[in-house]
C-alpha positions as CSV (number, residue, x, y, z in Angstrom):
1,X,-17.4,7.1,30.9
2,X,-14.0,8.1,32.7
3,X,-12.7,4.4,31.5
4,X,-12.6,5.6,27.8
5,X,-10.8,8.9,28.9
6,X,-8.2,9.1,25.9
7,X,-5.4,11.9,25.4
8,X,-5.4,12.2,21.5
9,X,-8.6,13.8,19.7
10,X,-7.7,11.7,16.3
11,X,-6.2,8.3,16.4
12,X,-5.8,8.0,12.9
13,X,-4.3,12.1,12.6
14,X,-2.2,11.1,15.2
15,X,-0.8,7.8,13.2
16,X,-0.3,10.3,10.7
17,X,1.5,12.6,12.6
18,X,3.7,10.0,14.4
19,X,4.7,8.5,11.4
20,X,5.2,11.5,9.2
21,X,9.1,11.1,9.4
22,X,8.8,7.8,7.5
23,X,9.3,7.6,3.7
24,X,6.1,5.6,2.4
25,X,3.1,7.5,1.0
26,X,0.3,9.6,2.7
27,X,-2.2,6.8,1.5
28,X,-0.2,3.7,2.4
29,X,0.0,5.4,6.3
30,X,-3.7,6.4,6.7
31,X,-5.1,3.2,5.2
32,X,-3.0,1.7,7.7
33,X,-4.5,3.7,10.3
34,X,-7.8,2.8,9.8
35,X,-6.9,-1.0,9.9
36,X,-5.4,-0.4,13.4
37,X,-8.8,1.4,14.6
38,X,-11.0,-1.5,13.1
39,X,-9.0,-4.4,15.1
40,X,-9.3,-2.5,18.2
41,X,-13.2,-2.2,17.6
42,X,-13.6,-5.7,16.5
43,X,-17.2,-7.6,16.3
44,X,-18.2,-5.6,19.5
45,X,-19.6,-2.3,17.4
46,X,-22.3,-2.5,14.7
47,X,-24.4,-0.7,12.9
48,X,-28.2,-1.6,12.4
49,X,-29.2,-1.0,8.4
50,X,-32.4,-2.4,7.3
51,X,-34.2,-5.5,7.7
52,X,-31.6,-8.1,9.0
53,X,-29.1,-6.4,7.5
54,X,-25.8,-5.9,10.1
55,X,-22.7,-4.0,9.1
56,X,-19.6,-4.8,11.0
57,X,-16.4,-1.8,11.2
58,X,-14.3,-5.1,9.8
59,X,-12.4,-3.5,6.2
60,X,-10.0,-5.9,3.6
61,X,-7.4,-3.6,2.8
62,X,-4.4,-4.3,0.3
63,X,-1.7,-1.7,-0.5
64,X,-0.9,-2.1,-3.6
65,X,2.6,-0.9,-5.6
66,X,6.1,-1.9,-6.8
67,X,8.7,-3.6,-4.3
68,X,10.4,-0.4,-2.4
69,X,7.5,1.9,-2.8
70,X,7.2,1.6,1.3
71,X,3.9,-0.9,1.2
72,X,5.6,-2.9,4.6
73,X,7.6,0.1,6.0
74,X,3.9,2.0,6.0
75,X,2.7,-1.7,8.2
76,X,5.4,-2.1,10.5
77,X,4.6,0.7,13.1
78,X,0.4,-0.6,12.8
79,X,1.5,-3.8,13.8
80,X,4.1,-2.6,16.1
81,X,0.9,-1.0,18.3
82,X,-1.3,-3.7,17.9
83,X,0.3,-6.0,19.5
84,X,1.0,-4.0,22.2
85,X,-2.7,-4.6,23.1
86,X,-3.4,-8.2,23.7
87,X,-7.1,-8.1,23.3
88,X,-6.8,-7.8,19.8
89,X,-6.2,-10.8,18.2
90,X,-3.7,-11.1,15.3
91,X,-3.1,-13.5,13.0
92,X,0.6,-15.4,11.7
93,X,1.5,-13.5,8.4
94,X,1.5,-16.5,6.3
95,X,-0.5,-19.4,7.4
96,X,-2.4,-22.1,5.9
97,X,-6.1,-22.0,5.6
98,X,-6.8,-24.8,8.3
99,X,-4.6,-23.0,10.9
100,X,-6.5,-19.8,10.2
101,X,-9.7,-21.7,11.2
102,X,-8.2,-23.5,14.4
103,X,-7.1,-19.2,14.6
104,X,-10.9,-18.1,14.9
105,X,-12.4,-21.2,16.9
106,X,-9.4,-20.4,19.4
107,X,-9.9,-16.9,19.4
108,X,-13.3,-17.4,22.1
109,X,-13.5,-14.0,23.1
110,X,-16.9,-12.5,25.0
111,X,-18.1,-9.2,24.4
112,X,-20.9,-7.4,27.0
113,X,-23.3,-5.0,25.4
114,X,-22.5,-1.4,27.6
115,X,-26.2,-0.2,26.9
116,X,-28.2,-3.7,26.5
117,X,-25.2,-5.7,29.2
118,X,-26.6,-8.9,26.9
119,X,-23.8,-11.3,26.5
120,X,-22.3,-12.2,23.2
121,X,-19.4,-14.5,21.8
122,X,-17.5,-13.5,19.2
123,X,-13.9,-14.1,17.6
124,X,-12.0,-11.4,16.1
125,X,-9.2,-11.9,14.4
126,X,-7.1,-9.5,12.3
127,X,-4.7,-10.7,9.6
128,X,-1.8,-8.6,8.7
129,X,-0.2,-10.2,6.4
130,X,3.3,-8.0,4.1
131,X,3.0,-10.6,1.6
132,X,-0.7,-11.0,0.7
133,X,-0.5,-13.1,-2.4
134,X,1.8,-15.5,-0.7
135,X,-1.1,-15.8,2.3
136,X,-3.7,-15.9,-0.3
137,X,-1.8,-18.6,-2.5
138,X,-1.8,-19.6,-6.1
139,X,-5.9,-19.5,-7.2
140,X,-7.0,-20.6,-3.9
141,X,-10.3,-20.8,-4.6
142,X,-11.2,-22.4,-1.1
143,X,-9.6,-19.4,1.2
144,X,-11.1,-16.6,-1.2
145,X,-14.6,-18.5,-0.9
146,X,-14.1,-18.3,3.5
147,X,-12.8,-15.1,3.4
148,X,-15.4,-14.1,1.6
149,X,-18.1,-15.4,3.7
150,X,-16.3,-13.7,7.1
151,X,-16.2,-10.5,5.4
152,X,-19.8,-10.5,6.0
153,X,-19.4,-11.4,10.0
154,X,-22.3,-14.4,10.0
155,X,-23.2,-15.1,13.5
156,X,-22.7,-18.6,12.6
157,X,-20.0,-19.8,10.3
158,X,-19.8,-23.6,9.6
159,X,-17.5,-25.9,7.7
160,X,-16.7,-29.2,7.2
161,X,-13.3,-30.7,8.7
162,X,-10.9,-33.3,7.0
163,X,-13.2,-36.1,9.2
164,X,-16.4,-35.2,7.3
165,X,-17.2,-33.1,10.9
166,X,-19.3,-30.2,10.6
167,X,-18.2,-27.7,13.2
168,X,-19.0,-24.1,13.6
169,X,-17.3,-20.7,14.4
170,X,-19.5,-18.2,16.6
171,X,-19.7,-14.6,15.5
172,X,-17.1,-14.7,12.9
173,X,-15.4,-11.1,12.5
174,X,-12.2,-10.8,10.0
175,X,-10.6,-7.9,9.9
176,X,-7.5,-7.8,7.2
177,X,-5.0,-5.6,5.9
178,X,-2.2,-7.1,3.1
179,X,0.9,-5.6,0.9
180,X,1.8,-6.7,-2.8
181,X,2.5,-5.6,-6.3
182,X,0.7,-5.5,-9.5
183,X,2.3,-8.1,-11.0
184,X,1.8,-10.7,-8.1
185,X,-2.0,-10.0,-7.5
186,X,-2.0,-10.9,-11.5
187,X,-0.1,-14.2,-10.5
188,X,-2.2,-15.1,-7.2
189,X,-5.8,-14.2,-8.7
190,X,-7.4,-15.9,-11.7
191,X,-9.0,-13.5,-14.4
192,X,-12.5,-15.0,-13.6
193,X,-11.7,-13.5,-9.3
194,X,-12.0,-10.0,-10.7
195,X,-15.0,-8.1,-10.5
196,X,-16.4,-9.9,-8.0
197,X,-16.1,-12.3,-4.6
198,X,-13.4,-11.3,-2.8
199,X,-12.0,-8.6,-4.9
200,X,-15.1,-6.7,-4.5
201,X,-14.4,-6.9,-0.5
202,X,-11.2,-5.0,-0.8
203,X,-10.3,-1.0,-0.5
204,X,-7.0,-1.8,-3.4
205,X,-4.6,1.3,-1.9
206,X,-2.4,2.0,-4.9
207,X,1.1,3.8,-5.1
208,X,3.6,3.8,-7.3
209,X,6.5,4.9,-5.7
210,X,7.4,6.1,-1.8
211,X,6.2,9.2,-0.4
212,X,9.5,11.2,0.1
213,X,12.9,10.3,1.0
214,X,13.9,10.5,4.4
215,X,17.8,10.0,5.6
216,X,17.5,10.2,9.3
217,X,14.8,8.2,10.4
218,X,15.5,8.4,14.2
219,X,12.2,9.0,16.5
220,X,12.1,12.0,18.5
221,X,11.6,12.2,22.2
222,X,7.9,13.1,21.3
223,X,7.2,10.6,18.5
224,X,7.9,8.1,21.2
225,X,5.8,9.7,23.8
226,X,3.3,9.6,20.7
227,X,3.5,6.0,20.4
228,X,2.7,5.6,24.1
229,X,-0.8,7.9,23.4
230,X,-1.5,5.9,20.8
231,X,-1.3,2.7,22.2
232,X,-3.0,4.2,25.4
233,X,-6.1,5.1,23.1
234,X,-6.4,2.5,20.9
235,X,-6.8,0.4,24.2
236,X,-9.4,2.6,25.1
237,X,-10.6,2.2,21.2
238,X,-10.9,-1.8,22.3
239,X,-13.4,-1.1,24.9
240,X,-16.3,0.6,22.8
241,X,-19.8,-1.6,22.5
242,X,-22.5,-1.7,21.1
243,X,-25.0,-0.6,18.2
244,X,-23.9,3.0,16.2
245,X,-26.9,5.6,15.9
246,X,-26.7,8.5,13.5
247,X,-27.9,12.1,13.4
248,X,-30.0,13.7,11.0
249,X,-27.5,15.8,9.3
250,X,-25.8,12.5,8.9
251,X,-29.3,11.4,6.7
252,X,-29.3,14.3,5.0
253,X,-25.7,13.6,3.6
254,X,-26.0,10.1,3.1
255,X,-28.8,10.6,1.2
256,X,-27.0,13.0,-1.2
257,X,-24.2,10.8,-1.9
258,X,-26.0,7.5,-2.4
259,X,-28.2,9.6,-5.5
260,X,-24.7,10.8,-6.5
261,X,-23.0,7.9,-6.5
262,X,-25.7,6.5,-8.9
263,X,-25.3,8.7,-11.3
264,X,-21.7,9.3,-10.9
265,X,-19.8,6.1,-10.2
266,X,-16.0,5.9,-9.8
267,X,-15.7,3.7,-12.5
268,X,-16.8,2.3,-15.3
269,X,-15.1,-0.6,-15.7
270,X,-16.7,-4.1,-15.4
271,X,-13.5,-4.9,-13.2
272,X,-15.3,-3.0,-10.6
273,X,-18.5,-3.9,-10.9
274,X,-18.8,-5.9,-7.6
275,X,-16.7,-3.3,-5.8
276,X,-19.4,-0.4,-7.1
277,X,-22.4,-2.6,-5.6
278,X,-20.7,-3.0,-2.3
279,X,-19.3,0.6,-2.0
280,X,-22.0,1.9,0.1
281,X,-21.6,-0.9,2.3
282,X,-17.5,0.2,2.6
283,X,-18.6,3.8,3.2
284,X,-21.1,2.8,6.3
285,X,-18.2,0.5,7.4
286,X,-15.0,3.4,7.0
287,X,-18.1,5.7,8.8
288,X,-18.0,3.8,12.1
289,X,-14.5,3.7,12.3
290,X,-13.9,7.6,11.5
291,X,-16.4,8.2,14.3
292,X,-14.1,5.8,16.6
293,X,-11.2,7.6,15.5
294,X,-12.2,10.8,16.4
295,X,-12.2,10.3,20.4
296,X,-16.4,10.0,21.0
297,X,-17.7,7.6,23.1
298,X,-21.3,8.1,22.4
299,X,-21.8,5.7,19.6
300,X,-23.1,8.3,17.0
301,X,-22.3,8.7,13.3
302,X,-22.5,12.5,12.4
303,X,-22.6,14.2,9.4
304,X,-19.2,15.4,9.8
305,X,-17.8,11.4,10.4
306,X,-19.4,11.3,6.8
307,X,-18.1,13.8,5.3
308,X,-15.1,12.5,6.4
309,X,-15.4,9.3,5.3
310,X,-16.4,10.0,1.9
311,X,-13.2,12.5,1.6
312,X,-11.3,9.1,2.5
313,X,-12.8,7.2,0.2
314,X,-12.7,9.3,-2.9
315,X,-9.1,10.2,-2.5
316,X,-8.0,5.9,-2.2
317,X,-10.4,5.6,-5.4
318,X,-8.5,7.9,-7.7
319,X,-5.9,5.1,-8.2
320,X,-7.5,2.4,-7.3
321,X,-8.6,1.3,-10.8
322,X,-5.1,1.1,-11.9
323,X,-4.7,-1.8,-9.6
324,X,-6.6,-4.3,-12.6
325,X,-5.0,-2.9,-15.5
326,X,-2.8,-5.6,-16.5
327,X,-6.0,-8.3,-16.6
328,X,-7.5,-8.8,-19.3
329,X,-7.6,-11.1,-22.3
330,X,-5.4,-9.1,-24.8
331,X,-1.9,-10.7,-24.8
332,X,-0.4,-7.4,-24.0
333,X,-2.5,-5.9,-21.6
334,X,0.1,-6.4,-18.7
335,X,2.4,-4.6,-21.2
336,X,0.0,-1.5,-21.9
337,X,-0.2,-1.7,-17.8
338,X,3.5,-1.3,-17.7
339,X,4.2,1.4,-20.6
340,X,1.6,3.4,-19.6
341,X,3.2,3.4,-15.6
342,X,6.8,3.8,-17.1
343,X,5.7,7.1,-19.1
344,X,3.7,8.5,-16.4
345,X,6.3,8.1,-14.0
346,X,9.0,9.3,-16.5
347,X,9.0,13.1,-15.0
348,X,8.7,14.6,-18.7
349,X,6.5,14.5,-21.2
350,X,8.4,13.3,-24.3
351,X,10.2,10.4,-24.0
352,X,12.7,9.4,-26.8
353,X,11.6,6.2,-28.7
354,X,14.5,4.8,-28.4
355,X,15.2,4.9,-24.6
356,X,11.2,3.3,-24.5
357,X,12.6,0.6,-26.6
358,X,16.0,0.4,-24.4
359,X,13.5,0.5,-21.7
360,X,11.6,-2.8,-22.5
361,X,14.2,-4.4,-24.6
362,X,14.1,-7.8,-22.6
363,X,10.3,-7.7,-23.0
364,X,9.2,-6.5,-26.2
365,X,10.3,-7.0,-29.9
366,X,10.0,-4.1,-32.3
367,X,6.3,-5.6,-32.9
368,X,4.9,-5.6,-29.8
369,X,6.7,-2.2,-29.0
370,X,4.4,-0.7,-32.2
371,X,1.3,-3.2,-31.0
372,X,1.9,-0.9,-27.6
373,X,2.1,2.1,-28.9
374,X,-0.6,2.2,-30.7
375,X,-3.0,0.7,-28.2
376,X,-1.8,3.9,-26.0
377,X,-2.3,6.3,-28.9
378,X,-5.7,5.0,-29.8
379,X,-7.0,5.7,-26.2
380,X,-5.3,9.2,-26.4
381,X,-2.6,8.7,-23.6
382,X,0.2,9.0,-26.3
383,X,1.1,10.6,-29.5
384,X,4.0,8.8,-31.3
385,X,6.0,12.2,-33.1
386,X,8.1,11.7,-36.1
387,X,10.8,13.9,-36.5
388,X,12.7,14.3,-39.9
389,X,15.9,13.6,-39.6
390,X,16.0,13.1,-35.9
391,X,14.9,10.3,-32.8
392,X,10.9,9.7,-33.2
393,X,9.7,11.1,-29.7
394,X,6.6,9.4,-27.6
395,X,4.0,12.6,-26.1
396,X,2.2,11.8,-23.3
397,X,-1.3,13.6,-24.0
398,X,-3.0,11.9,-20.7
């Protein structure tokens, strides 16, 4: 396959590596990464898992963290490649929901099977959008509902125009990757979204501040000759087809994970309910395009692409649940969200009452302050310390 020759034995290392003098975080940059190799592979690679059952190497990935934390600065040099490349097909950042479907229909593109040579239409779009809850909209019930269903890459996706027309989209294939904060995903989706639908779809990749600082940002004479290898293989990325095999060290792993997983989820939290049911779907999904990334052509998942991909995924879940913790029905639960953030992030691990109180004076009163506090102590993540005679000190114990 001299066509698929590429220079760079890790595309998504290599992002890494090109990007490292950049100031977001580790997570923010890889996540990216493996958005970039998914667009290139588009609806053309598959994997075959049980009866009728079809996953695509398609992810929805949000980055997740407070404005300057690097969620857009981690994007820019993704998108810079990608459309570099015109076969893959990206999306306007912010669009409405009709123009994204006029997007797809237009996006016609024909794929030929390199083992099979059967011919297949499909159109593969990526959205990569800085400002996801501004794409997404106020409870927009009606885009969550589609991008639901093309998360799922149906070979025939139909809908109904304005003119009561029923028209279809062949071999629908959405690959996404977004930016926000906390507090706008708490604006843009409704309290009954969570759990399920579409937020079950999506890796959240959450930070809470940048990575490092950097004051000379200036690429280097091989960071650009970087860029050009990257570009160079993620074209060659483009050109992979057809149906993923695995290898039986790959079974004997998967096997192990899935009775593991069971009996050890992430979370427990009914937030993530829908995400925990759909995980080993993600996994299969982040599997394909490890095994892209890694430079082979031969369509195989091994046990090592695994491995991989379960290393991946564990580390993004470790914060990911903190990415619902202001929803809820309490009237403060944004609030515990916040205080509990402010006092991780403080560096120390007392914290004089008063400078909390300073902290939050324009959005708590002295009784919500307590109402706080004590909703922290009572799950052990604080310890409110009186001292005789002196300031009243906050502990962090988690």
């Amino acid at each position: 396959m001299e066509q698929l020759e590429r220079v760079l034995p890790d595309w998504i290392e290599s992002f890494l590596k090109y990007t490292d003098n950049t100031e977001p975080p580790y997570l923010f940059r890889k996540w990216t990464a493996i958005s970039c190799v998914a667009a290139a592979m588009q609806r053309k690679c598959f994997i075959n898992w049980g009866t009728a059952m079809t996953f695509y190497p398609n992810m929805f990935i949000v980055l997740v963290g407070p404005s300057a934390a690097g969620k857009g600065t981690a994007m820019n040099p993704g998108l810079q490649i990608l459309s570099e490349i015109p076969t893959i097909r990206l999306a306007a950042q912010a669009t409405s929901y009709q123009a994204l479907i006029r997007h797809l229909q237009k996006t016609n593109l024909t794929d030929i099977d390199m083992i099979t040579g059967k011919e297949k239409a499909h159109s593969s779009l990526t959205i990569f959008s800085k400002e996801f809850t501004v794409f997404l909209g106020y409870h927009n019930d009606e885009l969550m509902a589609a991008l639901c269903e093309w998360f799922d890459c149906d070979e025939n996706w139909a809908y109904e125009t304005v003119a009561r027309q029923r028209e279809e989209v062949k071999g629908v294939w959405v690959n996404l990757i977004g930016a926000t904060t906390p507090s706008s995903i708490r604006s843009a989706l409704p309290d009954a979204a969570i759990g399920g639908g579409l937020t079950s779809r999506i890796i959240f990749v959450c930070e809470e501040k940048k990575g490092k600082l950097v004051t000379i940002p200036i690429q280097s004479a091989e960071e650009l000759q970087l860029k050009e290898y990257l570009v160079h293989d993620l074209e060659k990325v483009s050109l992979l087809s057809g149906e993923y095999k695995h290898t039986e060290g790959f079974e004997e792993l998967w096997n192990n994970w899935c009775y593991e997983a069971e009996a050890n989820p992430p979370f427990y939290d009914q937030k993530f309910d829908g995400y925990i049911g759909r995980r080993r779907g993600h996994l299969l999904k982040l599997a394909m395009i490890i095994s892209a990334s890694h430079g082979q052509h031969d369509l195989v998942i091994t046990a090592d692409d695994l491995a991989e991909a379960i290393k991946t995924l564990n580390e993004v879940e470790v914060k990911m649940e903190g990415v619902f913790k202001g929803f809820g029905q309490s009237d403060i639960a944004e609030l515990i969200h916040r205080a509990t953030a402010y006092i991780v992030n403080s560096g120390t691990s007392e914290i004089p009452l008063f400078q909390f109180a300073r902290h939050f004076s324009s959005d708590m009163d002295k009784l919500t302050i307590d109402r706080v506090i004590q909703s922290l102590e009572i799950t052990k993540t604080i310890k409110l310390v009186s001292v005789p005679g002196g300031d009243d000190y906050i502990k962090r114990i988690a």
